[in-house]
N, CA, C and O of each residue as an XYZ file, in Angstrom:
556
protein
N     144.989    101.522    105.235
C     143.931    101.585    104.259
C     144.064    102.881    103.470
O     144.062    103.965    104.053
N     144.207    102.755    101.845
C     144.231    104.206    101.552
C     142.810    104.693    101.121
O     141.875    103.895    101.058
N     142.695    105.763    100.883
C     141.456    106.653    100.980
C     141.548    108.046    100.036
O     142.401    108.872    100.361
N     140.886    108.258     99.144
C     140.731    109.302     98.469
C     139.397    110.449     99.141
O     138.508    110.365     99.989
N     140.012    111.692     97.999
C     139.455    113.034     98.948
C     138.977    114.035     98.169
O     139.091    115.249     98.338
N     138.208    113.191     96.945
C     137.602    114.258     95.735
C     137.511    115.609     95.989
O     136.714    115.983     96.850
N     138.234    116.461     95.351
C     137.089    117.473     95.286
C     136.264    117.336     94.665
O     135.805    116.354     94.083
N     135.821    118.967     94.778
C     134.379    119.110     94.673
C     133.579    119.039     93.373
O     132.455    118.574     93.180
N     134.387    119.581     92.581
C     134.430    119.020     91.218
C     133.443    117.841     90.803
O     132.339    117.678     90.283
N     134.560    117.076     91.374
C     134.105    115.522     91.190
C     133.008    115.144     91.791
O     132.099    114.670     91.109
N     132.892    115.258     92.994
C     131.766    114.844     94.109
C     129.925    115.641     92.881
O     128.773    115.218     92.785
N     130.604    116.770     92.295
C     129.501    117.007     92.041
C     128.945    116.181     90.600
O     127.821    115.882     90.195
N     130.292    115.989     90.079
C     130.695    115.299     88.897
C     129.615    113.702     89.039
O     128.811    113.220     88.242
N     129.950    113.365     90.059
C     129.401    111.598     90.518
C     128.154    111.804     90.277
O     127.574    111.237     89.351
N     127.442    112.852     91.281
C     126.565    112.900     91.578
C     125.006    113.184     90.472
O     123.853    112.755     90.454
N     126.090    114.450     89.411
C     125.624    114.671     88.283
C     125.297    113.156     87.643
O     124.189    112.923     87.160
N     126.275    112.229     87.679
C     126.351    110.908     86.539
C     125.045    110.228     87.156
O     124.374    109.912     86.174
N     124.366    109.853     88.311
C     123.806    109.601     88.785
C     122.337    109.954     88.645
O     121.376    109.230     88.901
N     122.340    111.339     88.140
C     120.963    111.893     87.592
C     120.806    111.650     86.685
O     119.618    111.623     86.366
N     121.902    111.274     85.531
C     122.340    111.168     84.096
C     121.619    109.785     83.997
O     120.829    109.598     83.071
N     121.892    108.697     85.029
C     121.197    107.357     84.955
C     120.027    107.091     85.252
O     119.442    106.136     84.743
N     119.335    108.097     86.358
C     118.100    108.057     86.608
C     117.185    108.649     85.673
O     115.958    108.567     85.714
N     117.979    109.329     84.717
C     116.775    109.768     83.518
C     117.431    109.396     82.453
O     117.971    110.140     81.634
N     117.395    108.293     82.453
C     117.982    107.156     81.253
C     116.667    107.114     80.608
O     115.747    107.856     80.953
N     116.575    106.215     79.639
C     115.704    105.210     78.634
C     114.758    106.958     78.374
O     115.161    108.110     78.532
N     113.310    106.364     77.896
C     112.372    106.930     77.189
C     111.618    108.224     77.710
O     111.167    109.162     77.051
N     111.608    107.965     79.361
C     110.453    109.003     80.478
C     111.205    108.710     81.177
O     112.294    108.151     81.045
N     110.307    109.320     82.543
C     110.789    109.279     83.626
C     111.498    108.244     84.789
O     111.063    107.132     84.491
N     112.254    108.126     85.795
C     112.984    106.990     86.183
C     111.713    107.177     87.820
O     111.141    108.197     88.207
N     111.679    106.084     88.274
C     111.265    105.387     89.084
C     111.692    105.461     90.816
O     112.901    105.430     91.048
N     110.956    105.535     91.744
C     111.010    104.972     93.035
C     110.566    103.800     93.570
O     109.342    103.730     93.457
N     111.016    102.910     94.072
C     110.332    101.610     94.437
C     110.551    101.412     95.764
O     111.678    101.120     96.165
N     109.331    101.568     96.732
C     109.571    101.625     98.316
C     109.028    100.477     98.599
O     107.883    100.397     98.156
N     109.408     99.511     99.186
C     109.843     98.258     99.815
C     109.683     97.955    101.218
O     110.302     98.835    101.816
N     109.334     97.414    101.777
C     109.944     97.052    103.151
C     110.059     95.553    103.225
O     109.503     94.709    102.522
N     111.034     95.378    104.388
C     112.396     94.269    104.321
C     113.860     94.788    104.439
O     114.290     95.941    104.464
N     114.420     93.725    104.496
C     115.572     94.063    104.593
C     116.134     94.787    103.166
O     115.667     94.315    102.130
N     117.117     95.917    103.038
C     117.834     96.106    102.009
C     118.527     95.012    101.229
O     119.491     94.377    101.655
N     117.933     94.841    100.006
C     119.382     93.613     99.710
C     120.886     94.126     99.776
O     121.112     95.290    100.104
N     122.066     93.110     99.412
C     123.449     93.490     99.862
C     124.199     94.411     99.305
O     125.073     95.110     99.817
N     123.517     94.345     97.422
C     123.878     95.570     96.476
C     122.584     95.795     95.579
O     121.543     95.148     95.461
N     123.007     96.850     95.049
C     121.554     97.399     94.291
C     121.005     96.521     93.112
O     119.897     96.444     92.582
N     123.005     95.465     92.767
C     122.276     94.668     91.698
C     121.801     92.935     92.269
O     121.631     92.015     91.468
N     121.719     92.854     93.086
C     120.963     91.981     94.107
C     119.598     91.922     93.816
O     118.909     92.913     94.058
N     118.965     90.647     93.205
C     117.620     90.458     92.625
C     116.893     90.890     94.625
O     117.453     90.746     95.712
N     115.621     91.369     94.299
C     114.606     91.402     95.376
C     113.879     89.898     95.335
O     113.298     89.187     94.516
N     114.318     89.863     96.881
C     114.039     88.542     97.461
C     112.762     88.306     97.933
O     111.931     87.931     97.106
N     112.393     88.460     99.209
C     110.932     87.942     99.771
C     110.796     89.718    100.162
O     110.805     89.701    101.393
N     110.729     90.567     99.913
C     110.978     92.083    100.646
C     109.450     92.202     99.639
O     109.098     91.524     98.675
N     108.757     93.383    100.352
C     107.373     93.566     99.656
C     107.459     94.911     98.952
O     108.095     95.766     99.567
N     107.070     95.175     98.071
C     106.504     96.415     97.316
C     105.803     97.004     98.066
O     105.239     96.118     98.707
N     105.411     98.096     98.464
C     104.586     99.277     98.931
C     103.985     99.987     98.412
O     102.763    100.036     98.558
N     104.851    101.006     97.400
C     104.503    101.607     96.082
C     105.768    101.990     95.582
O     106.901    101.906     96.057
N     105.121    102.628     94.040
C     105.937    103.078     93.134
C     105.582    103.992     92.750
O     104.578    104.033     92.040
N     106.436    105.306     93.157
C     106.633    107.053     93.114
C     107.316    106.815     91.268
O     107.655    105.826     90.618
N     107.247    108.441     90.962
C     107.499    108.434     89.503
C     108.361    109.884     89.476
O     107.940    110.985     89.831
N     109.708    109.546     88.943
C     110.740    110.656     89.437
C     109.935    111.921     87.827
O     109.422    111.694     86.732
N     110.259    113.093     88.586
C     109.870    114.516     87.283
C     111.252    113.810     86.046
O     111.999    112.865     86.297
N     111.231    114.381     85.150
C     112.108    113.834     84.096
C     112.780    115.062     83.656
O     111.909    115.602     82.973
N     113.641    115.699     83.644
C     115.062    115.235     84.538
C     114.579    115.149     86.304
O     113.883    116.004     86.851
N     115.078    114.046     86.910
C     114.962    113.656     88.519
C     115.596    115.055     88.856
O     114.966    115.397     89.857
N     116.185    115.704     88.668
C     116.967    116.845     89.403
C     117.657    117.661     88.648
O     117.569    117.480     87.433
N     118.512    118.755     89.146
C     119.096    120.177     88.355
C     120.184    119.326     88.498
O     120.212    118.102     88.626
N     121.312    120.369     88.446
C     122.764    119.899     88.427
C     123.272    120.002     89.867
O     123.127    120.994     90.582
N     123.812    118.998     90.169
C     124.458    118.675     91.963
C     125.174    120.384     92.080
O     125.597    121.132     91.200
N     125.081    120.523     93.374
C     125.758    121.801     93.563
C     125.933    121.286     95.555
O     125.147    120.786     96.359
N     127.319    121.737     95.632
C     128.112    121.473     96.950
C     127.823    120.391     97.255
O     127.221    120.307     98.326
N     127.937    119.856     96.944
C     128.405    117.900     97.194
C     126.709    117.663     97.306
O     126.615    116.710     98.080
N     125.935    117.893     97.081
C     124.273    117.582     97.229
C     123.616    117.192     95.705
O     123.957    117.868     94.734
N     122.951    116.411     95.597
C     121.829    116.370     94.214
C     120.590    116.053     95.262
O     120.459    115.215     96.154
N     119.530    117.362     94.622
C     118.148    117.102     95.120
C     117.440    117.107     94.015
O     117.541    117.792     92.997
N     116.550    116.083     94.389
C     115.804    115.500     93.369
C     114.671    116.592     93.611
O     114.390    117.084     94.704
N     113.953    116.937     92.139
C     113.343    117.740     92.008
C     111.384    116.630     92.533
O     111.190    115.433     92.747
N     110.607    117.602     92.531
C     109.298    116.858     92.854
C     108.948    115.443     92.482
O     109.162    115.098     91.320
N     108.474    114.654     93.268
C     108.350    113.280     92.336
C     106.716    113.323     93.039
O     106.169    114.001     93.909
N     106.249    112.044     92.004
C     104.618    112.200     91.700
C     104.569    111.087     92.772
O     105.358    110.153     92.915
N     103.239    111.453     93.643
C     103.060    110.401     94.557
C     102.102    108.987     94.234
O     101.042    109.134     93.626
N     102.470    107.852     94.604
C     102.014    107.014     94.261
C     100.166    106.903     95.254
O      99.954    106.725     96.453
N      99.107    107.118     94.005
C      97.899    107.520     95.155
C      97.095    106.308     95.465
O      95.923    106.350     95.838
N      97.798    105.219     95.288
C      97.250    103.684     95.614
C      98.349    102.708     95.900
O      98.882    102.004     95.042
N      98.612    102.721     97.036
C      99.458    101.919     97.465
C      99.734    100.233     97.137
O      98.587     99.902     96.835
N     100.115     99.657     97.083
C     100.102     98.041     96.488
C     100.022     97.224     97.775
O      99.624     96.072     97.601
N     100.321     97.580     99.063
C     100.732     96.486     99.692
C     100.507     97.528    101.154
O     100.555     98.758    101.177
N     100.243     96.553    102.358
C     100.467     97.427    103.781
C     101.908     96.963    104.315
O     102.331     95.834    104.067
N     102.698     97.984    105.127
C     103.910     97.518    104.942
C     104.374     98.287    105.724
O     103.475     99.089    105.980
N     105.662     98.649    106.524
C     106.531     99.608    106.598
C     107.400     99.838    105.990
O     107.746     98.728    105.588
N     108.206    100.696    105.511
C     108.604    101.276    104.349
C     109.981    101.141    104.911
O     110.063    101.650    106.029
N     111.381    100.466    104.354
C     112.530    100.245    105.065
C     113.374    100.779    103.802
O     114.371    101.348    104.248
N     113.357    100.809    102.545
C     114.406    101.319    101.363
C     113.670    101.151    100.280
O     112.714    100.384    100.157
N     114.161    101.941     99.418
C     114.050    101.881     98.081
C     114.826    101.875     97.210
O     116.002    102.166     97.430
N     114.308    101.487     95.777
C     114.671    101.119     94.630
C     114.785    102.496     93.468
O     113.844    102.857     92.761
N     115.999    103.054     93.478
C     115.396    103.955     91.995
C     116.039    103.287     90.643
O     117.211    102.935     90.515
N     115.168    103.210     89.828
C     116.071    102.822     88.577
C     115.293    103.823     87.228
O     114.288    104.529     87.314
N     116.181    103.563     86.016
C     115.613    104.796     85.061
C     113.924    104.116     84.314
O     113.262    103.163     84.724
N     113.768    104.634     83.650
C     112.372    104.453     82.895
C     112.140    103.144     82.413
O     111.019    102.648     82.307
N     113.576    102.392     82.021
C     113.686    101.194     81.431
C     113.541    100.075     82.506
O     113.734     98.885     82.256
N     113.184    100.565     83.725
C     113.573     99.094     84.759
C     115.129     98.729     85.786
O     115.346     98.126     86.838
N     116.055     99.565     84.666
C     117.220     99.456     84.775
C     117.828     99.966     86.134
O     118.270    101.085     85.873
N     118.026     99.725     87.261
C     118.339     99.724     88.940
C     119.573    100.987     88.571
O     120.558    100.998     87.833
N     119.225    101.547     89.083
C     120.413    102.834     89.534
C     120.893    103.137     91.231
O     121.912    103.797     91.436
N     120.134    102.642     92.303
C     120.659    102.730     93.451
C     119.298    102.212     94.250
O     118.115    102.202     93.908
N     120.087    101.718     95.661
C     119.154    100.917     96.330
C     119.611    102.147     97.292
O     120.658    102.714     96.979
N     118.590    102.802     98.946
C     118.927    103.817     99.706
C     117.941    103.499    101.106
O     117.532    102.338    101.114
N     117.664    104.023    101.842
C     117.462    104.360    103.111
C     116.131    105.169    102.681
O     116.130    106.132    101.914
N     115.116    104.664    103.247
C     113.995    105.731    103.537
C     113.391    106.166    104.784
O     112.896    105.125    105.216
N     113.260    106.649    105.220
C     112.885    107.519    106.469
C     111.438    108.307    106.439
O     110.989    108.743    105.379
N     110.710    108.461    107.766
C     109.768    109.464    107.469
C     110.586    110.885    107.421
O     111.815    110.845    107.474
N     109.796    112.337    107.304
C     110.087    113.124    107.489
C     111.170    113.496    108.118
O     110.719    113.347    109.254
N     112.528    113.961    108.333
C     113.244    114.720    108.986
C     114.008    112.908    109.830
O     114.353    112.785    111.005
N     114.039    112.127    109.060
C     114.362    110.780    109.557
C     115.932    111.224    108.930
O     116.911    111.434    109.647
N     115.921    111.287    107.864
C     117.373    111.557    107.672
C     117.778    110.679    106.727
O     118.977    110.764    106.462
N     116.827    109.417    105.807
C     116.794    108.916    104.863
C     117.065    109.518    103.460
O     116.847    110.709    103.240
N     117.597    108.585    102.417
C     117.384    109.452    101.400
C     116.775    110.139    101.185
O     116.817    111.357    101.360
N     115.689    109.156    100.524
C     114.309    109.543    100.513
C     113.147    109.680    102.117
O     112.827    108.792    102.908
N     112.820    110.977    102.096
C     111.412    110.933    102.638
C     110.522    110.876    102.841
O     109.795    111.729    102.332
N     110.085    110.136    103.474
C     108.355    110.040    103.076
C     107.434    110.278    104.165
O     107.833    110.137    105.321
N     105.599    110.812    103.783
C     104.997    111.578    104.040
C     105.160    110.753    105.677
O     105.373    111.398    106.704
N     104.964    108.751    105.637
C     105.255    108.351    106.793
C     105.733    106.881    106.165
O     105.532    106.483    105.017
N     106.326    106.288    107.095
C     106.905    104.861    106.921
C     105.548    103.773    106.945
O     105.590    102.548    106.826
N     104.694    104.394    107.082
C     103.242    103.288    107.578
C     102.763    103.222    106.712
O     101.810    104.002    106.737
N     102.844    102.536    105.521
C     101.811    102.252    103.998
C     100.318    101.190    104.080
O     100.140    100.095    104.613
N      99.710    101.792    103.553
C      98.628    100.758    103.704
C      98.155    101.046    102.799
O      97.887    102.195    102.449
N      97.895     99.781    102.074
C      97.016     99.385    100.437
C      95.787     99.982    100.233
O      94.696     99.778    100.766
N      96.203    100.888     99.222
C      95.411    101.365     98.923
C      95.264    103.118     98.772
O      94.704    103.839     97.946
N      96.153    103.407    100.142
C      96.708    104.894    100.521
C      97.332    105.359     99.679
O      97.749    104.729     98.707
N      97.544    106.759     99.929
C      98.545    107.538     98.969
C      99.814    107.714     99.555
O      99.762    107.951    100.762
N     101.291    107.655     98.898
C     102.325    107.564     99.440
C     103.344    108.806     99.442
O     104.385    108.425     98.906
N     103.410    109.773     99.731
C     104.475    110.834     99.015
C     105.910    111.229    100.012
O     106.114    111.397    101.215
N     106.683    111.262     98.829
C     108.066    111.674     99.340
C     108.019    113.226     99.658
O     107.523    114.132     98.987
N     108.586    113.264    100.705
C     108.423    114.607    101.165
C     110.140    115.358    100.485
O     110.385    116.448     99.968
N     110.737    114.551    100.704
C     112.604    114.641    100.747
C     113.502    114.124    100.068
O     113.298    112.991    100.503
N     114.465    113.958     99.252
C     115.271    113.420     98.082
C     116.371    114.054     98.227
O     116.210    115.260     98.041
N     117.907    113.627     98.597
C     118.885    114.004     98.645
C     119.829    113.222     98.335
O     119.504    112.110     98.751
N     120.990    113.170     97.751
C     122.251    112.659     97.978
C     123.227    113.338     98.026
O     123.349    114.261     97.221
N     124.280    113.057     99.058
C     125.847    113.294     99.148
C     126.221    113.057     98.954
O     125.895    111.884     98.771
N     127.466    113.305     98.574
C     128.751    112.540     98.177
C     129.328    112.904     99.097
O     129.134    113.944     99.728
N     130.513    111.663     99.379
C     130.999    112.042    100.801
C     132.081    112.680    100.081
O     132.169    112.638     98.854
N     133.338    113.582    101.240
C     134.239    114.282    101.170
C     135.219    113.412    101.439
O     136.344    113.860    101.213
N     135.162    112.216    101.885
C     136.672    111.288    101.995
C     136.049    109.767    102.044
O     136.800    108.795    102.125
């Protein structure tokens, strides 16, 4: 199997393009926390999986990636939840609707992309990400 081994450059390069899409269109780009299964790719319509809420990324979502990391800068918490649920992944896409990555959510110190205040949503509650990271891997 062959396998590439970006540097760092690049890794930060990706990662940059990635913020570049999440603050696409007009405002700010979007969180959409879900629970259900992840679909198979990000461009995979959402099936029977429920909404929870929808967080609202700062506009630009983040600074410029530095050592293989992009952290997303503060995002606004959603203070009415849509649905009771446990919280299994989310959806970010830019302002337009437009899907930029499907990820892993976790409570606190879970190790998810995104973090949140807890995985336990209930309609009506307020929802906040505590945590926002991505890597790029090194191989």
């Amino acid at each position: 199997m062959a396998n590439i081994r970006p540097a760092l450059a690049l890794r930060n390069a990706q990662l940059d393009a990635v913020n570049t899409l999440i603050n696409g269109g007009s405002g700010a780009g979007t969180c959409k926390i879900y629970s259900g299964t992840i679909p198979a790719t990000a461009d995979t319509a959402i099936g029977s999986q429920t909404l929870l809420a929808t967080l609202t990324f700062t506009d630009p979502a983040a600074g410029a990636a530095s050592a293989s990391t992009l952290t997303f800068s503060a995002i606004t918490q959603d203070s009415s939840a849509d649905a009771t649920g446990t919280a299994t992944w989310a959806r970010v896409a830019d302002s337009s609707g437009a899907t930029v990555f499907d990820c892993t959510v976790t409570a606190t110190g879970g190790g998810g992309v995104i973090e949140l205040n807890t995985t336990s949503i209930v309609s009506g509650g307020s929802v906040s990400i505590t945590g926002g990271t991505l890597t790029a891997p090194t191989s």
